[in-house]
MIDOSE-1310 file (N, C-alpha, C; in nm, 2 decimals, decimal comma, always signed):
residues 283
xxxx	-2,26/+8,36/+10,64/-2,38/+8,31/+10,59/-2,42/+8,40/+10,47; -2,46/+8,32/+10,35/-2,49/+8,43/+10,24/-2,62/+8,47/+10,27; -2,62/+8,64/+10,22/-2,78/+8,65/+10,22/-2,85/+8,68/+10,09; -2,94/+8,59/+10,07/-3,08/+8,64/+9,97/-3,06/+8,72/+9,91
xxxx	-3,06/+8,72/+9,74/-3,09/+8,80/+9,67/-3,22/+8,88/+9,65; -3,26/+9,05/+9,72/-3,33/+9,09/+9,64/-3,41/+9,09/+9,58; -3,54/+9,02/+9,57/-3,63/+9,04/+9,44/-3,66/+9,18/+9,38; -3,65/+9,15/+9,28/-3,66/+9,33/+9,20/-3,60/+9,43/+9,23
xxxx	-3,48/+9,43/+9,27/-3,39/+9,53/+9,31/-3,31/+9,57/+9,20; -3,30/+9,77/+9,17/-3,26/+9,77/+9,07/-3,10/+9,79/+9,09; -3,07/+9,81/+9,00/-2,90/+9,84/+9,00/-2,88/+9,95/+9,06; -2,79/+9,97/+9,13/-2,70/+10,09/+9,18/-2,57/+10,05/+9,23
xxxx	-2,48/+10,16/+9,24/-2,35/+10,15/+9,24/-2,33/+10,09/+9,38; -2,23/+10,03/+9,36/-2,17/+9,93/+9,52/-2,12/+10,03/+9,59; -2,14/+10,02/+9,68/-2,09/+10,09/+9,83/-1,96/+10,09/+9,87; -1,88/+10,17/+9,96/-1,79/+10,09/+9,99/-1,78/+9,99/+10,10
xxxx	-1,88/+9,98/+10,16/-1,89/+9,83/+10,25/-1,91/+9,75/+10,16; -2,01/+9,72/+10,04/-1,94/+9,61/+9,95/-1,83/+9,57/+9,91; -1,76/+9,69/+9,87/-1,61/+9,68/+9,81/-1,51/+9,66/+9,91; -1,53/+9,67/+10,01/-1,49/+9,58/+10,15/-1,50/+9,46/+10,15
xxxx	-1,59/+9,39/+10,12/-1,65/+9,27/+10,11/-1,61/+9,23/+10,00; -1,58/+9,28/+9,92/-1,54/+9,22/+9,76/-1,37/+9,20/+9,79; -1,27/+9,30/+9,84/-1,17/+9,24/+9,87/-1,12/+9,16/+9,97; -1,22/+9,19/+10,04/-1,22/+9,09/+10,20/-1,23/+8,91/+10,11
xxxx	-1,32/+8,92/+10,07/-1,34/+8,78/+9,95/-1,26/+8,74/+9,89; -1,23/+8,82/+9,80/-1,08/+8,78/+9,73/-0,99/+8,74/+9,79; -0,91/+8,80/+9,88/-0,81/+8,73/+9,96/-0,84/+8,61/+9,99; -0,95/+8,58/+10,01/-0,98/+8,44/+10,04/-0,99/+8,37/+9,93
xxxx	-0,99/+8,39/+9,83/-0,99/+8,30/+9,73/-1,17/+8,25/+9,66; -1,26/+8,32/+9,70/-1,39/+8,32/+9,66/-1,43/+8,33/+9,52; -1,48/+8,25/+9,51/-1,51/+8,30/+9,37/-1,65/+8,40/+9,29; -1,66/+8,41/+9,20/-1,76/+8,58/+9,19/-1,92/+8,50/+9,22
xxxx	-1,94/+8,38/+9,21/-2,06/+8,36/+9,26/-2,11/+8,39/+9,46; -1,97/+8,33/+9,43/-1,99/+8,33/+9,62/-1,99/+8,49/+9,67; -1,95/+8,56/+9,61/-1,92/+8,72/+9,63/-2,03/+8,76/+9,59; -2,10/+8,73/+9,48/-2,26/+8,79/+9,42/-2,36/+8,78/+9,56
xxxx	-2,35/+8,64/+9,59/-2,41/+8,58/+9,68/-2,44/+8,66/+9,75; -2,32/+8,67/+9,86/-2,27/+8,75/+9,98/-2,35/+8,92/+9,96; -2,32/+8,98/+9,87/-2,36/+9,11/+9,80/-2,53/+9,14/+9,79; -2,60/+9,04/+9,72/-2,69/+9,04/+9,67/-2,67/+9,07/+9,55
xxxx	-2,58/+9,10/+9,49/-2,57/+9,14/+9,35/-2,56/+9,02/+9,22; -2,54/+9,02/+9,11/-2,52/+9,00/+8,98/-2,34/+8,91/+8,99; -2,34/+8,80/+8,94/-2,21/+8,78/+8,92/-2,10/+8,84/+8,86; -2,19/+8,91/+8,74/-2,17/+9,00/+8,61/-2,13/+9,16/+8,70
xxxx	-2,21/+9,18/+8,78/-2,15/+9,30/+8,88/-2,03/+9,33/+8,92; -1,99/+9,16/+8,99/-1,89/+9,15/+9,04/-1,75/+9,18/+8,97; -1,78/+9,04/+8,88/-1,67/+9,08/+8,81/-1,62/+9,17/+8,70; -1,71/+9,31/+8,66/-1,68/+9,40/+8,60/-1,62/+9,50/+8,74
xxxx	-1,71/+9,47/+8,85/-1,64/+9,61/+8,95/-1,46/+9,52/+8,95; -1,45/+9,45/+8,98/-1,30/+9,34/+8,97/-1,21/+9,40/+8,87; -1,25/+9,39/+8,76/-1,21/+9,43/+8,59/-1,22/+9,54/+8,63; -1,29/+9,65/+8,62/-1,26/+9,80/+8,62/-1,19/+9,85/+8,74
xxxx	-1,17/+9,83/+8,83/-1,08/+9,92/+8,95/-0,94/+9,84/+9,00; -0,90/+9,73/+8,94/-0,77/+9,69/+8,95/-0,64/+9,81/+8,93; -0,55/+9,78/+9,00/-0,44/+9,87/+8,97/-0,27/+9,77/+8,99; -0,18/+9,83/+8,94/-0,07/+9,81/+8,92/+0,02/+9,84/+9,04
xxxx	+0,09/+9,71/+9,08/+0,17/+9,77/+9,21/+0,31/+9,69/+9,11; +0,34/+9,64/+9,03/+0,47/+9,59/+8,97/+0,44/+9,60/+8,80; +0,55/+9,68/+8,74/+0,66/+9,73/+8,77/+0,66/+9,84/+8,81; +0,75/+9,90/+8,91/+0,71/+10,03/+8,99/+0,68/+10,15/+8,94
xxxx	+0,71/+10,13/+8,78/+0,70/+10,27/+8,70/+0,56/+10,31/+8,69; +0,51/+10,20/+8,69/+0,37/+10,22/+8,66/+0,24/+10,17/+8,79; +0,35/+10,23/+8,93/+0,26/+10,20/+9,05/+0,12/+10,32/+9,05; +0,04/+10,24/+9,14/-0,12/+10,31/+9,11/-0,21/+10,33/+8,95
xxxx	-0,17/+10,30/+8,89/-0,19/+10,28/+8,74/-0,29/+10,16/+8,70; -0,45/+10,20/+8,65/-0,55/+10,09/+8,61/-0,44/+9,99/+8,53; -0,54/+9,90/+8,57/-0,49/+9,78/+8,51/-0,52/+9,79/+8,36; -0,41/+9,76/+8,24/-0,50/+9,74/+8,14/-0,58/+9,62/+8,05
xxxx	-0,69/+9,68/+7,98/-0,70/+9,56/+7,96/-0,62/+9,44/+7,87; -0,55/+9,45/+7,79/-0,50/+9,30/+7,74/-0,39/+9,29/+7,82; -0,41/+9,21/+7,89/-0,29/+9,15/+7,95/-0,30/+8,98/+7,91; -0,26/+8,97/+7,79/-0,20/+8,89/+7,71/-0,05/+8,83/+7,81
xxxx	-0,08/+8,74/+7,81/+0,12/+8,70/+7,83/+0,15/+8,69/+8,01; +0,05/+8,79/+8,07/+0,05/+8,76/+8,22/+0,00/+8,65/+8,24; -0,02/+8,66/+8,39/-0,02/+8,57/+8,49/-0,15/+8,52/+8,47; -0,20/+8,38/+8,42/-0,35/+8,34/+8,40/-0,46/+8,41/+8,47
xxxx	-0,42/+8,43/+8,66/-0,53/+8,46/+8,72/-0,57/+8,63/+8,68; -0,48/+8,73/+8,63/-0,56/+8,86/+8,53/-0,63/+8,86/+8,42; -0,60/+8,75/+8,37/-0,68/+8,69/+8,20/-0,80/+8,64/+8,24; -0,90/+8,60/+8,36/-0,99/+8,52/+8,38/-0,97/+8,55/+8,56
xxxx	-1,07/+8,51/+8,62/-1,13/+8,51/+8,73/-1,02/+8,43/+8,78; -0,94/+8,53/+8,90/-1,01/+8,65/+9,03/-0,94/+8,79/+8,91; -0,88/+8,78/+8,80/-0,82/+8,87/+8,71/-0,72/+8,96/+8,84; -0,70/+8,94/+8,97/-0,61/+9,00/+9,05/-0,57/+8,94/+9,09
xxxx	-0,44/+8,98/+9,16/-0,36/+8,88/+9,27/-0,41/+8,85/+9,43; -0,51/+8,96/+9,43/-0,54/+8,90/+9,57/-0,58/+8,77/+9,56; -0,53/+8,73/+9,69/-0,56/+8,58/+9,72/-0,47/+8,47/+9,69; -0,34/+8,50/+9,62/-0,25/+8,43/+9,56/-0,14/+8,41/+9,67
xxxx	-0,12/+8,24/+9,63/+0,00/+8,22/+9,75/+0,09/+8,31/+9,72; +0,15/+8,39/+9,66/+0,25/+8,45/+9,63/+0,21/+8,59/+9,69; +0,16/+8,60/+9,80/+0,10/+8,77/+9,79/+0,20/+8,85/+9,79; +0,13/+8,97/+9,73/+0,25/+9,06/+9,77/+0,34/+9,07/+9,69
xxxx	+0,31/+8,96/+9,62/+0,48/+8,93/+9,49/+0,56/+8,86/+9,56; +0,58/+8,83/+9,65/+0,68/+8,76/+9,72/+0,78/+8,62/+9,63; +0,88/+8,57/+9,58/+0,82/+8,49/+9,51/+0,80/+8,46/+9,40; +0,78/+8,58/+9,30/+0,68/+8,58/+9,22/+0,74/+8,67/+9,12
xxxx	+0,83/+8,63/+9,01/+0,89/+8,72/+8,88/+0,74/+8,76/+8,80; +0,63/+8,70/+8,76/+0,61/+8,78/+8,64/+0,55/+8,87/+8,71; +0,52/+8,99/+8,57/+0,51/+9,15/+8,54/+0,36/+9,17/+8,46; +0,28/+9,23/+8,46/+0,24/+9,32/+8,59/+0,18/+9,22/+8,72
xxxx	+0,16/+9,30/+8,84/+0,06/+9,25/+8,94/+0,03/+9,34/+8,97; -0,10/+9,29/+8,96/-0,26/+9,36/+8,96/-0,36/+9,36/+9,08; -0,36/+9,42/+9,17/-0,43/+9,42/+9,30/-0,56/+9,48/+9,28; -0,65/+9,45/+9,37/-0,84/+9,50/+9,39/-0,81/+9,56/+9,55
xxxx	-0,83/+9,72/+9,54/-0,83/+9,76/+9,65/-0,94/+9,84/+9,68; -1,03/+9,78/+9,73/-1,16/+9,86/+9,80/-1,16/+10,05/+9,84; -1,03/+10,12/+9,89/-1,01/+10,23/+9,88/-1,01/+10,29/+9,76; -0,90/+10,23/+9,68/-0,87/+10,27/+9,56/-1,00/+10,27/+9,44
xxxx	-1,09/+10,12/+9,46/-1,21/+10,17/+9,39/-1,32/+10,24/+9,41; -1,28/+10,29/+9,53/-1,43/+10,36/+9,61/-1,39/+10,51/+9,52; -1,25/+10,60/+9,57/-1,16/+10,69/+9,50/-1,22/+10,69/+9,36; -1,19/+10,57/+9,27/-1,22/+10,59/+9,14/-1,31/+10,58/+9,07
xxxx	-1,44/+10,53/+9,13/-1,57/+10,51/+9,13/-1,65/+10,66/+9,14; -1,61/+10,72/+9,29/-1,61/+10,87/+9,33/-1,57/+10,97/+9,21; -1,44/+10,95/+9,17/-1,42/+11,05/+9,08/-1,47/+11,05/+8,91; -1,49/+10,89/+8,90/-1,64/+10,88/+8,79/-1,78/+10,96/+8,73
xxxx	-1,82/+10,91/+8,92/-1,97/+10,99/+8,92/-1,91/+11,16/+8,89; -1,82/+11,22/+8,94/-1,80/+11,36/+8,99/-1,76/+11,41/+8,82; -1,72/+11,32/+8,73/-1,66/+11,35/+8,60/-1,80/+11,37/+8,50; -1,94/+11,30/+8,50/-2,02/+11,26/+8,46/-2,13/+11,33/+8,48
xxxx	-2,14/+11,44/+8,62/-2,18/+11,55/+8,63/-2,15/+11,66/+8,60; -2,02/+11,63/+8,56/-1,96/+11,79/+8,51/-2,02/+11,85/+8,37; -2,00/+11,95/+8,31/-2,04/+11,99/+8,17/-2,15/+12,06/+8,21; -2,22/+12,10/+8,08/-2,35/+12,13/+8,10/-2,48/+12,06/+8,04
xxxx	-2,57/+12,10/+8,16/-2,71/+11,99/+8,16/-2,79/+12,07/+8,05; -2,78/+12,09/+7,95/-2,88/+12,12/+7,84/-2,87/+12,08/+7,72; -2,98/+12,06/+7,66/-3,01/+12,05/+7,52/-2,86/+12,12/+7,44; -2,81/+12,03/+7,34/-2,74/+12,13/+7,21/-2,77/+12,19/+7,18
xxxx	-2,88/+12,21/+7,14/-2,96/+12,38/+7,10/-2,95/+12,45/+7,20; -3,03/+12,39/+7,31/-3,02/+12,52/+7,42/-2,91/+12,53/+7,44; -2,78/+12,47/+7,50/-2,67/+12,52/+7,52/-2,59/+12,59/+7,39; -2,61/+12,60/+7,24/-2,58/+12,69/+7,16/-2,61/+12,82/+7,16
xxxx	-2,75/+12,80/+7,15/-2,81/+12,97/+7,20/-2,75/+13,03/+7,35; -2,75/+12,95/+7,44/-2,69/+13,06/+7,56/-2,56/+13,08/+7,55; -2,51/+13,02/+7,48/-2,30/+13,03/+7,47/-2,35/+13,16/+7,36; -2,43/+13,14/+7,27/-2,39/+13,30/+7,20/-2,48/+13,38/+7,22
xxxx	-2,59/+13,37/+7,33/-2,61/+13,51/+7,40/-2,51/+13,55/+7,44; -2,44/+13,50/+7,54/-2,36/+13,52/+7,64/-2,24/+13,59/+7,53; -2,18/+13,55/+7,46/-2,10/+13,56/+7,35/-2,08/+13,74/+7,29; -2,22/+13,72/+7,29/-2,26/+13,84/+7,17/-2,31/+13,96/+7,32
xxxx	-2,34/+13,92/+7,44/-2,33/+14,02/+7,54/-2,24/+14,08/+7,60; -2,13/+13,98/+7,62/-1,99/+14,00/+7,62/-1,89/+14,10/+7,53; -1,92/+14,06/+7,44/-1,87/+14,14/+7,29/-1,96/+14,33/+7,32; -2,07/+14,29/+7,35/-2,12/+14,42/+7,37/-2,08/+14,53/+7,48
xxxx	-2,01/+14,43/+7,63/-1,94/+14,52/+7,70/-2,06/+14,47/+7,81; -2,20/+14,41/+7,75/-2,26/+14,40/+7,91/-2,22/+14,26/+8,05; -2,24/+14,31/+8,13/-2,18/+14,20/+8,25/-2,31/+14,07/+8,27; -2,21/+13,99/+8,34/-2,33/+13,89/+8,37/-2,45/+13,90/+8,42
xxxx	-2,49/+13,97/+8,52/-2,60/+14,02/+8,54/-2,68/+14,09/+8,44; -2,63/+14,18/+8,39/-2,73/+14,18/+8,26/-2,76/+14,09/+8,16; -2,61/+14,03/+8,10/-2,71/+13,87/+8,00/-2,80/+13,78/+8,04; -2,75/+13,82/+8,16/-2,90/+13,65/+8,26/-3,00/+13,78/+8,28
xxxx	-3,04/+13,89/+8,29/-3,16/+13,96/+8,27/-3,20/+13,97/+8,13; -3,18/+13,98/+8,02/-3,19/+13,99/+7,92/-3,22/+13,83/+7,79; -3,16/+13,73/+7,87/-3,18/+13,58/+7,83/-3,26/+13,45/+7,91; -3,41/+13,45/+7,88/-3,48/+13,38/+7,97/-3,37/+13,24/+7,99
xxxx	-3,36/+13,20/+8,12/-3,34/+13,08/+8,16/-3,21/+13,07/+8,19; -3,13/+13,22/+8,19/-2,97/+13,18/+8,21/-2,97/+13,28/+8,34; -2,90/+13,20/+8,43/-2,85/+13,32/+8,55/-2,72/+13,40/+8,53; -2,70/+13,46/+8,64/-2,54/+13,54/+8,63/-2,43/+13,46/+8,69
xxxx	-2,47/+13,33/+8,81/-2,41/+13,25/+8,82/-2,32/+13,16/+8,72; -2,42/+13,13/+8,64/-2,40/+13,05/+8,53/-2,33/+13,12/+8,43; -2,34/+13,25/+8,41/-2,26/+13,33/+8,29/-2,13/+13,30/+8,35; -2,10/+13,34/+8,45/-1,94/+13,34/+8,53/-1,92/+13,19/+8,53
xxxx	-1,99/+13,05/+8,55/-1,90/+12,95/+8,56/-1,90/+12,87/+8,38; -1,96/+12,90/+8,34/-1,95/+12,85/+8,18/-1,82/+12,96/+8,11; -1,79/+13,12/+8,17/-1,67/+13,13/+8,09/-1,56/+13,14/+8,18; -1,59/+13,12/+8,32/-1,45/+13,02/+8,37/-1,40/+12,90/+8,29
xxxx	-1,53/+12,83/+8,31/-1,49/+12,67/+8,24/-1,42/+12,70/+8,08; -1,47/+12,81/+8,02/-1,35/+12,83/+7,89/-1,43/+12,76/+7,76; -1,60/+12,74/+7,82/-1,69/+12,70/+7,68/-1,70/+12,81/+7,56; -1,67/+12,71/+7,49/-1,70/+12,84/+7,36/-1,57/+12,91/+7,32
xxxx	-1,45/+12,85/+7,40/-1,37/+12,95/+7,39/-1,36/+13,09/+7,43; -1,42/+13,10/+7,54/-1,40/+13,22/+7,64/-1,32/+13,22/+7,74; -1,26/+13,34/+7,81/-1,17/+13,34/+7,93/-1,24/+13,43/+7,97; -1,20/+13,47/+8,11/-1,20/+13,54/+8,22/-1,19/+13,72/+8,15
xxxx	-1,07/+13,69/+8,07/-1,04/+13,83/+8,04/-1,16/+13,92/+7,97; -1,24/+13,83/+7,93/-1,39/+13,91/+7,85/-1,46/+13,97/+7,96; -1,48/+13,93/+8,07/-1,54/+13,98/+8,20/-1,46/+14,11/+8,25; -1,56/+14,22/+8,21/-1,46/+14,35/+8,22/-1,47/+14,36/+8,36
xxxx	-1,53/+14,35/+8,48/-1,50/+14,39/+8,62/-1,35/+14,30/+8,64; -1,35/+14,22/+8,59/-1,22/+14,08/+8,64/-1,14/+14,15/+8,62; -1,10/+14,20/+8,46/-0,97/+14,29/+8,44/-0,94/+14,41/+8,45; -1,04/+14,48/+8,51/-1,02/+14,59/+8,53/-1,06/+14,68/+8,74
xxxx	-1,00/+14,53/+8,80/-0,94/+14,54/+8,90/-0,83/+14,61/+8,97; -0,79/+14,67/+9,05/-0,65/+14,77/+9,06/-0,59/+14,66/+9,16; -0,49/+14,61/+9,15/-0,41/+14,53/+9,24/-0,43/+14,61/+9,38; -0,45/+14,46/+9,45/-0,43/+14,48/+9,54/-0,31/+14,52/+9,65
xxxx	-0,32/+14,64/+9,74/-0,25/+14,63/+9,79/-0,20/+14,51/+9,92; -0,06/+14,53/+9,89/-0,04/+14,41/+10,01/+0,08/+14,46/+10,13; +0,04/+14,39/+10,29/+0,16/+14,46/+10,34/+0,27/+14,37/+10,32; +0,38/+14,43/+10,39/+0,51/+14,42/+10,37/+0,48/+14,27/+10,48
xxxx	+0,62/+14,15/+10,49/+0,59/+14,04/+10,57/+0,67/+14,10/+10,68; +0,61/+14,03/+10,77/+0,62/+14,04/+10,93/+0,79/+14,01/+10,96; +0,89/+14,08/+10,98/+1,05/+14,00/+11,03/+0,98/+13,90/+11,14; +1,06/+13,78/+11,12/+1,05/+13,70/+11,23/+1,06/+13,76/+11,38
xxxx	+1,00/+13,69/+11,47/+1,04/+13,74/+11,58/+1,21/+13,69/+11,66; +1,25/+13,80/+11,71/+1,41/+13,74/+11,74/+1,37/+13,73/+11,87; +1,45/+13,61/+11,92/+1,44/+13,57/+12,10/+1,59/+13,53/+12,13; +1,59/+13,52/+12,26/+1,75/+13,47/+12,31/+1,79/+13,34/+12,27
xxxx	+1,89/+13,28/+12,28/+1,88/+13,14/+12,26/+1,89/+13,06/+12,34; +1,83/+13,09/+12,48/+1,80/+13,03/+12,61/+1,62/+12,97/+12,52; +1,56/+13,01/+12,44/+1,41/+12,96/+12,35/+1,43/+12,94/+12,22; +1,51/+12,87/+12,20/+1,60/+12,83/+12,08/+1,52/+12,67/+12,07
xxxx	+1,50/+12,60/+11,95/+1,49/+12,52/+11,97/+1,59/+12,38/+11,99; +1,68/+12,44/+11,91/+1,81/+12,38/+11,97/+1,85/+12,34/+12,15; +1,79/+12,46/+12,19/+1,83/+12,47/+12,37/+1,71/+12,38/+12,44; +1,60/+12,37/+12,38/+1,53/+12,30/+12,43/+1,54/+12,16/+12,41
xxxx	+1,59/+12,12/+12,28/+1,61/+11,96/+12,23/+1,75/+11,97/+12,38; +1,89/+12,01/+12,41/+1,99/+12,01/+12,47/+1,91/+11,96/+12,59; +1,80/+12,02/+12,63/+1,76/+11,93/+12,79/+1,73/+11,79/+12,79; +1,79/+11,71/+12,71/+1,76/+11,55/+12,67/+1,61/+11,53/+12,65
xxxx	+1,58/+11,36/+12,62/+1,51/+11,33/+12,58/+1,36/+11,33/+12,68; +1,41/+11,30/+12,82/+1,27/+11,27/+12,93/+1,22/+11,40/+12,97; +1,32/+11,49/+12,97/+1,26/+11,64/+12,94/+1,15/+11,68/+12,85; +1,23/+11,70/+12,76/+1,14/+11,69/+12,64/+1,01/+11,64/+12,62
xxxx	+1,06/+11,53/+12,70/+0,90/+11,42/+12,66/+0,76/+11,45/+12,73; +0,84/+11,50/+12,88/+0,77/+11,58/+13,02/+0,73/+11,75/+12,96; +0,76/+11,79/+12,87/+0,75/+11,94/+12,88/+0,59/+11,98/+12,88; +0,56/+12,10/+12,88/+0,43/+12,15/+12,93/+0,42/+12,22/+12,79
xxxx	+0,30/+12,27/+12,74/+0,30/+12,31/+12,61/+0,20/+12,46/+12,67; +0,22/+12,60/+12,64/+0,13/+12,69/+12,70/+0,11/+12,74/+12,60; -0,05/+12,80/+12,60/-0,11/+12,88/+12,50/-0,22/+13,01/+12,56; -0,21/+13,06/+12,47/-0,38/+13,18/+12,50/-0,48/+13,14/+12,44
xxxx	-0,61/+13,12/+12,51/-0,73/+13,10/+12,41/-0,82/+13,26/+12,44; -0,83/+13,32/+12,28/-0,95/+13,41/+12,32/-1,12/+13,37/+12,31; -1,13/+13,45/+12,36/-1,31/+13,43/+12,34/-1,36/+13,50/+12,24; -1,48/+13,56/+12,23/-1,52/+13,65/+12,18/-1,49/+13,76/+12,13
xxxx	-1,49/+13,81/+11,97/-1,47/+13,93/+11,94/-1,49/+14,05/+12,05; -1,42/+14,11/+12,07/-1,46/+14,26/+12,18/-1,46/+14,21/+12,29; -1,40/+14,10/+12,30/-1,38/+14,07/+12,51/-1,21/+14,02/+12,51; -1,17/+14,15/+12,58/-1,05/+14,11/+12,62/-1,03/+13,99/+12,70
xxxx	-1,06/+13,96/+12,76/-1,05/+13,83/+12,86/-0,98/+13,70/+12,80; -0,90/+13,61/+12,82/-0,82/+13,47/+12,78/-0,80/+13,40/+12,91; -0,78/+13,26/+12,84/-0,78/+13,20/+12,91/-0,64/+13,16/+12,88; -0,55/+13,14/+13,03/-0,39/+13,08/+12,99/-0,39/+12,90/+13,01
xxxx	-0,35/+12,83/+12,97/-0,36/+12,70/+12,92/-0,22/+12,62/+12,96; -0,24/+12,56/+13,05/-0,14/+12,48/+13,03/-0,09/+12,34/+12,99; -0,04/+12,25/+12,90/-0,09/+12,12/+12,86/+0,03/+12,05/+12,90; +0,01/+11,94/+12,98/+0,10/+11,80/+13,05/+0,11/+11,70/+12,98
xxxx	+0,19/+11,70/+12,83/+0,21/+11,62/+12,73/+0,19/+11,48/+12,79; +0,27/+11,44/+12,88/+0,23/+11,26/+12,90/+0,12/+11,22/+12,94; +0,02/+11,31/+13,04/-0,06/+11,29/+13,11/-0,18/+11,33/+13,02; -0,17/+11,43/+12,97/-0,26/+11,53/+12,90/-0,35/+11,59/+13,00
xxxx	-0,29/+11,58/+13,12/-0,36/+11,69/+13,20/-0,35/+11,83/+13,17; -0,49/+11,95/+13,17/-0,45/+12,07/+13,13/-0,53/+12,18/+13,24; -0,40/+12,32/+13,27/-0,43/+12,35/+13,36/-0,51/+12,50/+13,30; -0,59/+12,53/+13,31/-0,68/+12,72/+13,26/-0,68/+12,84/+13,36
xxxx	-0,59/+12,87/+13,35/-0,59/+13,01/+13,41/-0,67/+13,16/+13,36; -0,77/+13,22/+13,46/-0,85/+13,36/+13,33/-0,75/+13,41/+13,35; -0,73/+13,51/+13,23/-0,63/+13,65/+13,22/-0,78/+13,74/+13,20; -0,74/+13,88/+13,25/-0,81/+13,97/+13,22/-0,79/+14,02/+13,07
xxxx	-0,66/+14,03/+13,04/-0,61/+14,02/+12,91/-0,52/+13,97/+12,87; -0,47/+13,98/+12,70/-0,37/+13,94/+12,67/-0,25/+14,00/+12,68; -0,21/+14,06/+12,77/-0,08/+14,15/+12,74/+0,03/+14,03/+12,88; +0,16/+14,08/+12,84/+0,25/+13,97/+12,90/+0,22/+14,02/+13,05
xxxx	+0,22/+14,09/+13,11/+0,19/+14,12/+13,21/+0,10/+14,05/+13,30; +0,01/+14,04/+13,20/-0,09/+13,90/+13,26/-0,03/+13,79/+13,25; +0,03/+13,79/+13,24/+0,07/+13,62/+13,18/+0,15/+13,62/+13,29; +0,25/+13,66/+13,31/+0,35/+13,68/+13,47/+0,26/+13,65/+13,54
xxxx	+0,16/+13,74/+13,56/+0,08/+13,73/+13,70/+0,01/+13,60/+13,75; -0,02/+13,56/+13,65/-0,09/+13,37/+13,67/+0,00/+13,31/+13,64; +0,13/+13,31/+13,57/+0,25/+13,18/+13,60/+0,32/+13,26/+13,73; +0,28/+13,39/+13,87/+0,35/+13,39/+13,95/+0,21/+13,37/+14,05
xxxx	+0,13/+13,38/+14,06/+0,02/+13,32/+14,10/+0,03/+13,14/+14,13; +0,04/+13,09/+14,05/+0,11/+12,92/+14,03/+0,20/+12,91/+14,16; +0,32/+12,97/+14,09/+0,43/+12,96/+14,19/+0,43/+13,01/+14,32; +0,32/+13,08/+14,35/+0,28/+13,07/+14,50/+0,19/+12,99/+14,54
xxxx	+0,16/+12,90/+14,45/+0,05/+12,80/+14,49/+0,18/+12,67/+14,51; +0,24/+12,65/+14,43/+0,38/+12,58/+14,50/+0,47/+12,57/+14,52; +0,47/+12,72/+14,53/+0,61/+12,75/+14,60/+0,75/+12,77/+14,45; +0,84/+12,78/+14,50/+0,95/+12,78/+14,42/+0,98/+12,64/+14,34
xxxx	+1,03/+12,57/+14,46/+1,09/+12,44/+14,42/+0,98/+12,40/+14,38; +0,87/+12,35/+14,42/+0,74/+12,31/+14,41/+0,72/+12,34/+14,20; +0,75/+12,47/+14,20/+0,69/+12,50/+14,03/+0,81/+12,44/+13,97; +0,93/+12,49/+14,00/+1,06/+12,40/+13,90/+1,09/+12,25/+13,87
xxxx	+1,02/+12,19/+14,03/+0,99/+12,01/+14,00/+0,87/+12,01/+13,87; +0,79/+12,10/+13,89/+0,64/+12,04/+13,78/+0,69/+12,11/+13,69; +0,71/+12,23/+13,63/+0,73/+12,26/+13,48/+0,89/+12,30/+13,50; +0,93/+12,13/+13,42/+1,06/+12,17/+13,40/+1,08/+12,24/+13,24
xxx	+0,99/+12,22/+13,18/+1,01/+12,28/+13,04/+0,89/+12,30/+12,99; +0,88/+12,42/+12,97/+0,76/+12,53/+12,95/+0,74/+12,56/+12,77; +0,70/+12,52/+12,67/+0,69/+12,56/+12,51/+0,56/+12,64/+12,54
């Protein structure tokens, strides 16, 4: 059921539950009134959001790639309304030799719509004047040896925030390197990497794939959880992959010694055979 257009409603960008609705439509073969309709929007809406977020799935060189605009020589329905192939017996391409095909994907325009707005806030919000005068405060403070905190004390209306992200951004032709605390950092020291830990190859992964497949599938997965900075205490965990049953044992701490003590604690709760029937394979 269409619903009512809106009286006086201004423009704003489509959602992506619209653009749900917009490709949901198309496959169906709707045409941009019936979609306005549906929307509440503009037919003019429609088929500009249509025209601008199309993309290229043939020929593969140029898969995910906007559609452009003259497509002269294609397939009628990109020249003129639905301008994409959704909706076409041929979906998919199936079928279907000519070059390009042009699909309307609600993800894909949400993505490109998103990274629009995100392009269009970028830069800086000021006046040409004002943003000349602060690029050569900044400029001429820099040149002087003083840091950002001092130009943004010294320049009404500029912070030290903003000194640091205007000559990251590289306005005016500035780097990083003009920021004397940045270059005049002492490398940090780093430690040396960790040797892997060596184990038998009874914990090999190899030896574990060798106990076949229903093993594998059955194994128990065990871990430590800590708590709290400054409390030794853990909890030992044990996870029943098919079931996702999971068992918590406290440790007083983490040392292996604990850990024996509640996987032999266990095994007196069932005995020998009892623990080797339930954890046939322990990760």
């Amino acid at each position: 059921m269409s619903r009512p257009k809106p009286s006086g409603r201004s423009y704003g960008r489509l959602t992506r539950h619209e653009r749900n609705a917009v490709e949901r439509m198309l496959d169906r073969n709707r045409s941009a009134r019936e979609i306005a309709a549906e929307l509440g929007r503009s037919p003019s809406t429609v088929t500009r959001e249509v025209a601008a977020h199309r993309y290229v799935t043939a020929p593969r060189s140029r898969y995910g790639e906007p559609a452009p605009a003259d497509l002269s020589g294609a397939c009628p329905r990109l020249s003129a309304w639905p301008r994409c192939c959704n909706g076409c017996s041929h979906r998919r391409g199936y079928g279907c030799s000519r070059r390009p095909r042009v699909f309307y994907s609600a993800r894909r325009a949400q993505e490109a719509a998103d990274a629009e707005l995100s392009a269009s806030r970028s830069g800086i919000d000021e006046t040409e004047e004002g943003a000349a005068a602060k690029l050569a405060a900044i400029r001429d403070g820099l040149a002087r040896g003083l840091s950002p905190q001092q130009i943004a004390a010294t320049t009404p209306g500029l912070s030290a925030s903003t000194v640091y992200r205007w000559v990251d951004a590289g306005y005016d032709g500035m780097t990083n390197m003009e920021l004397r605390r940045k270059v005049g950092y002492r490398p940090r020291s780093r430690r040396a990497p960790k040797r892997a830990t060596s184990h038998s190859s009874r914990r090999s992964h190899a030896s574990f794939l060798a106990l076949g497949e229903d093993a594998c599938a059955a194994a128990w997965e065990m871990d430590t959880v800590e708590g709290s900075r400054g409390d030794s205490a853990r909890l030992l965990t044990l996870l029943h992959r098919p079931s996702r049953f999971q068992l918590a044992l406290p440790l007083p701490d983490g040392t292996c010694a604990s850990v024996l003590a509640a996987l032999s604690s266990l095994r007196g709760v069932l005995g020998e055979d009892g623990a080797r029937r339930a954890f046939g394979a322990v990760l």
